[in-house]
N, C-alpha and C positions, 0 to 999 in steps of 0.2 A: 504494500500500500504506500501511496505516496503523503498526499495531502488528505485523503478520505480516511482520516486513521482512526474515525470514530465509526462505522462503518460494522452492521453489524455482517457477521463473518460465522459460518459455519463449521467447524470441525471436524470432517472424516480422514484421521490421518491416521499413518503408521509412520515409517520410516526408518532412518537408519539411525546409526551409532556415535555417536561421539567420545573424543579419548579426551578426560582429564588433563588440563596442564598442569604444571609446577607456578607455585609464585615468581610474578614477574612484577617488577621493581618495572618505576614510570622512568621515560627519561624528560628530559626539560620539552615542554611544546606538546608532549600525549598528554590525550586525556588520560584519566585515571578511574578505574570501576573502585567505588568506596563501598558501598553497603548492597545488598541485595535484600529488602526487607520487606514484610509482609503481613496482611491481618486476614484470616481465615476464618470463614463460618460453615454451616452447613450448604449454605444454597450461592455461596458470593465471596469470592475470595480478590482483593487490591495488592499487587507487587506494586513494587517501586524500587527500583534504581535509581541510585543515588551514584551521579559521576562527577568529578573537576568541572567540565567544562560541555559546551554545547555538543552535543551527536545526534544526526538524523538516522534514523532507520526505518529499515524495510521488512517486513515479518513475511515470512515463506511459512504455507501447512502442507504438510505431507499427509497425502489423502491414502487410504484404504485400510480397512478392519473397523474395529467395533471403535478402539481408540481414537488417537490423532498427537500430531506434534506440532508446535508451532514454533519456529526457530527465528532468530536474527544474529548479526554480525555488528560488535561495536569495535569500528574498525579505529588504527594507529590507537590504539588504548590498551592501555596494562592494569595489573592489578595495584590499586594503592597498599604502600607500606603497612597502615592502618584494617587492612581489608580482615574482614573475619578469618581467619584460618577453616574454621569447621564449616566455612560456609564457600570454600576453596574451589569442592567439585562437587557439590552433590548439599541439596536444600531440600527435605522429605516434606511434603505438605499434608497429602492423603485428607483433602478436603472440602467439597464439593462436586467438581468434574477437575481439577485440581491436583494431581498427583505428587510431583515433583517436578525440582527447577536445576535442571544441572547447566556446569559451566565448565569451559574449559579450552585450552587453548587451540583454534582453527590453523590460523596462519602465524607467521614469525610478529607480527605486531598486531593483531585479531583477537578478540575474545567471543567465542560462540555463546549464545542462552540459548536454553532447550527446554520448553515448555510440555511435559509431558500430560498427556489428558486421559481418563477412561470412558471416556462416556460422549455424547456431541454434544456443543454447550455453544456461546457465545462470548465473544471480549470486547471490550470498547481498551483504543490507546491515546493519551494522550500526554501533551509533554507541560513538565514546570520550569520557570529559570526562579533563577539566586538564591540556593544552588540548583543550579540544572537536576531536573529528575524525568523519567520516562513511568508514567503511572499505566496499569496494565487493570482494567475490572474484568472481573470473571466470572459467570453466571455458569450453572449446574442446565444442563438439557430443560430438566422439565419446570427451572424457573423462566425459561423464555417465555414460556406461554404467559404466564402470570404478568414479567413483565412487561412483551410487547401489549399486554390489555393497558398493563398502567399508561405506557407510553402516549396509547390510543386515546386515555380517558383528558386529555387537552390538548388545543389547538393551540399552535403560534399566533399572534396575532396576526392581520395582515401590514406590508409595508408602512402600510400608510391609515392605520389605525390609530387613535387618541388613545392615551393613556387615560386610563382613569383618573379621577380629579381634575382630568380637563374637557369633562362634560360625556365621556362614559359612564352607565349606571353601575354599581360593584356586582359582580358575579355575571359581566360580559367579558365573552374573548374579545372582541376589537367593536365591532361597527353595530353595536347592539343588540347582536346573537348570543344567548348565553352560553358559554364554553360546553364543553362536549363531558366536561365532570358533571356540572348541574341537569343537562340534560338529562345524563343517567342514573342522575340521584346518589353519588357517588358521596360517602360521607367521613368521618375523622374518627376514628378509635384510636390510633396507636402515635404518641406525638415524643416528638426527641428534643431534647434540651441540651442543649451543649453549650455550658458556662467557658466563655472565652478565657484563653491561656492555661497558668495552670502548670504546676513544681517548677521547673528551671525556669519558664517563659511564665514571669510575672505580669508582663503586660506592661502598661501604661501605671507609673508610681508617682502620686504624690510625697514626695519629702515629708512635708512641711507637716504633714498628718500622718503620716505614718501609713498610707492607705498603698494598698498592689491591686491593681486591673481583676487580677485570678481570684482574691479573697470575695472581690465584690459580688464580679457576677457569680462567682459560686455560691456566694450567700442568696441571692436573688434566685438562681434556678432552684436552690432547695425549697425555698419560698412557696416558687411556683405549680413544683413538684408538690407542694404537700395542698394546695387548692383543687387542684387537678385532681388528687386523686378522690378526692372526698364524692367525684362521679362516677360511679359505681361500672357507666358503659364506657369508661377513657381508660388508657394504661398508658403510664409513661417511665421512659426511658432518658436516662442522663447518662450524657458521654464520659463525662467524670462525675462521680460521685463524692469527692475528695480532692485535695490539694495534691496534683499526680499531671505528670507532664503525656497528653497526649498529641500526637502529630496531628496537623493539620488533615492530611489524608487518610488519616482513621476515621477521622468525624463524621462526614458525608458516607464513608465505609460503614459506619455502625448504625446509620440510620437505614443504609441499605441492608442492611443484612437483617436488622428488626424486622422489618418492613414497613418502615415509619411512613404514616399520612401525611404527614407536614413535621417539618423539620425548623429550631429557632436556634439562631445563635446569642448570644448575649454578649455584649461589650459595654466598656464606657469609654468615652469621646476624649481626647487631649487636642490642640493646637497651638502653636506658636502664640497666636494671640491671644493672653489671658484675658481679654474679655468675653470669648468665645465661649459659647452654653445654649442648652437647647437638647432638645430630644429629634432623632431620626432614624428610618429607619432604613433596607437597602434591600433588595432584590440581584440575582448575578445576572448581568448584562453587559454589553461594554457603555462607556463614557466619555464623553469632551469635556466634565466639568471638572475643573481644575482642582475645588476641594474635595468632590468624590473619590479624585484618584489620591488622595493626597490620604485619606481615609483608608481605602482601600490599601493603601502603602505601610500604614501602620500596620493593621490588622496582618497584612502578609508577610511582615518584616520583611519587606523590600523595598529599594530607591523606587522611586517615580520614572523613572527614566527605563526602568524594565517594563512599565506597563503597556509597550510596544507588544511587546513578545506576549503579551496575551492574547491579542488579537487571532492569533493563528489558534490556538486552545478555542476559545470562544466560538471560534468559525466551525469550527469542527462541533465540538459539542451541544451548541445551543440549539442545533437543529430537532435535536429532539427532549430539550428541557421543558421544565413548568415555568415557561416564561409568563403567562397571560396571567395563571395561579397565584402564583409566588407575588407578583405585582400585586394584585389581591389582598394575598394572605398581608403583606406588607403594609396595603393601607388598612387592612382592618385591626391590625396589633399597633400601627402608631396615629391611629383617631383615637383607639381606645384610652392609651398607654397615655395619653397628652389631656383629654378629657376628663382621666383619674387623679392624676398630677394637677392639672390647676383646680379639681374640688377642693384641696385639700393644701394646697403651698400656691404662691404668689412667682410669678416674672417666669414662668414655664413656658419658652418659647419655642412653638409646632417650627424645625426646619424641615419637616417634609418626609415624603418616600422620595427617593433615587435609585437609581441603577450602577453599580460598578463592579468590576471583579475581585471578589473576592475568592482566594483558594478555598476556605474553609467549604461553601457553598458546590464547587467546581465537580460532579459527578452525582450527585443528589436525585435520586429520580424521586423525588416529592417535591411539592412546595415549600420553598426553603424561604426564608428571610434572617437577615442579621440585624439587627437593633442595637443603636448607640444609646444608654438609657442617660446620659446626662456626662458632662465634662469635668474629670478628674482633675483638669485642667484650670479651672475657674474655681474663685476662692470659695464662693457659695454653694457652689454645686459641689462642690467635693464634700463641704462640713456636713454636706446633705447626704452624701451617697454614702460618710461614714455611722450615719444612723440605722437603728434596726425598724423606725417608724416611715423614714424614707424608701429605703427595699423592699417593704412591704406593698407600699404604696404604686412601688414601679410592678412588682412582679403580679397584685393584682388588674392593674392597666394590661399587663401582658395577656391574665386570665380571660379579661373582659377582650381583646382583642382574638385569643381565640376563638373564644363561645359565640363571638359573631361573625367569624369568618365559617362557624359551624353551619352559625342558620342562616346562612348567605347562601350555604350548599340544599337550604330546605331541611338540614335535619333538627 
């Protein structure tokens, strides 16, 4: 595959053999293979490759038998110094359709992957930078069914559709047709919380109060989690449940692998300008607007200046996201979340739903949104978000934000 690397792809492969290398030491100018890492469930398992530096590639399947193989070549690259030893020539998964991931050396400066399969399944690939990674999803045979349904159950909007809030009614895909979830009556059981950051990656730190980005919103998804469940028809799920460093590409991984209805992230907001404060909240899309990406920069721990290279991710995957949803599910968590907040505190300023790329969001096959619940950054805001009467306040604005993005859907 070239550019179509999101492209669902069928598996009947067999094929042949690959021989193990030896560790091979980088020289100045190769890239370098650093980690081969992975989260595995029953029905959906996400690789990730972790290298130095940019690599395109091409995945080959080796068609015939029950199984299949899917192979690539990450060419002028060696193993870094750093690189796991036990993870050398041979990664056992035995996890899905998911078997094992072997590695090994092809040519004099080539590292082969060999994705071995039992069963015929599907994968989406797409790439990160800073640091460059190649993410690989991987669905079991008979989740395809399920979820090419999901995939079906929303429409993109059209080109040249209005956003909601600019004179769309909520629970239209674009031109005032209701999206193809409402049509079918499509409703919310299973919703995931994922408290932004989180052990090593404290987030966003005010000094001055002693406040971490991770303590916050984890305090506020517990929050949330415990309103939630008090409905006997919801089950919810928290990507961390504790102060515990989870990757970015686990997150979106763990609500697929639930098989979460809508997915929420939680953050709070910092900027240069300390006057800056307010509640927003974001859907994954691309952007021109210069403090979206600046946003979105945070949250990814990446320069601005990478948000180029998202464009090609986004062009690939968006074709088949909860664009029209998520946009949705977004205004109805930050009407809500902004409507609970000023019953209750003063100078609570709505900046809106927006669009930008966030990785956290980036493979999510539900309706996803990220939410900035106020600025760590601003003196008020912060002495605010250090209160346990304030988080309250944010994480039922959340509550109320989902129970009507519920009955948006008719349930």
């Amino acid at each position: 595959m070239s550019k179509r690397a999101s492209a669902i792809l069928f598996l009947l492969a067999a094929g042949s053999t690959l021989l193990p290398g030896p560790a091979l030491t980088a020289t100045p100018g190769q890239a370098r293979l650093e980690n081969i890492r992975y989260y595995s469930y029953p029905e959906y398992t996400r690789v990730v490759i972790d290298l130095s530096r940019e690599i395109r590639i091409s995945e080959k399947v080796l068609r015939g038998g029950e199984g299949g193989r899917l192979f690539f070549d990450l060419k002028d690259c060696r193993f870094a110094l750093n690189y796991p030893r036990e993870r050398m020539n041979e990664i056992r998964i035995a996890a899905g359709n998911l078997q094992r991931i072997r590695i090994g050396k092809f040519q004099t400066q080539t590292i082969r992957v060999v994705f071995d399969f039992d069963r015929i399944g599907k994968y989406n690939r797409f790439y990160l930078t800073s640091p460059f990674r190649i993410v690989f999803d991987i669905y079991r045979q008979d989740e395809f069914v399920s979820h090419a349904r999901q995939q079906a159950s929303d429409d993109p909007p059209p080109a040249t559709a209005k956003v909601p809030g600019e004179g769309v009614p909520p629970g239209t895909a674009g031109g005032g047709t209701p999206s193809i979830a409402r049509q079918l009556g499509l409703g919310v059981h299973r919703i995931v919380i994922d408290p932004g950051h989180g052990g090593k990656d404290p987030g966003t730190v005010n000094r001055a109060l002693g406040l971490k980005e991770k303590d916050v919103t984890l305090d506020i998804g517990k929050r949330l989690n415990a309103i939630l469940n008090e409905h006997k028809d919801l089950e919810v799920i928290l990507t961390r449940p504790r102060d515990e460093y989870v990757p970015l590409e686990e997150r979106a991984a763990i609500a697929n692998s639930n098989h979460g209805d809508v997915f929420i992230s939680i953050h709070t907001n910092s900027a240069p300008r300390l006057s800056a404060r307010g509640v927003e909240s974001y859907y994954l899309n691309m952007t021109t607007d210069p403090r979206a990406m600046e946003v979105a920069a945070q949250e990814n721990a990446m320069s601005t200046k990478s948000m180029a290279d998202m464009r090609t991710i986004l062009d690939q995957i968006l074709r088949n996201s909860k664009i029209s949803e998520s946009r949705i599910f977004s205004q109805c968590l930050q009407g809500s979340m902004v409507a609970n907040l000023r019953s209750k505190y003063d100078a609570i300023e709505d900046l809106g739903v927006k669009k930008a790329p966030f990785y956290v969001l980036l493979g999510a096959q539900m309706p996803s949104a990220l939410v900035e619940v106020s600025f760590l950054s601003h003196a008020a805001e912060a002495r605010r978000l250090g209160t346990p009467e304030y988080r309250q306040a944010v994480a039922a604005g959340l509550y109320l934000g989902i129970i009507h993005f519920i009955q948006s859907l008719g349930k």
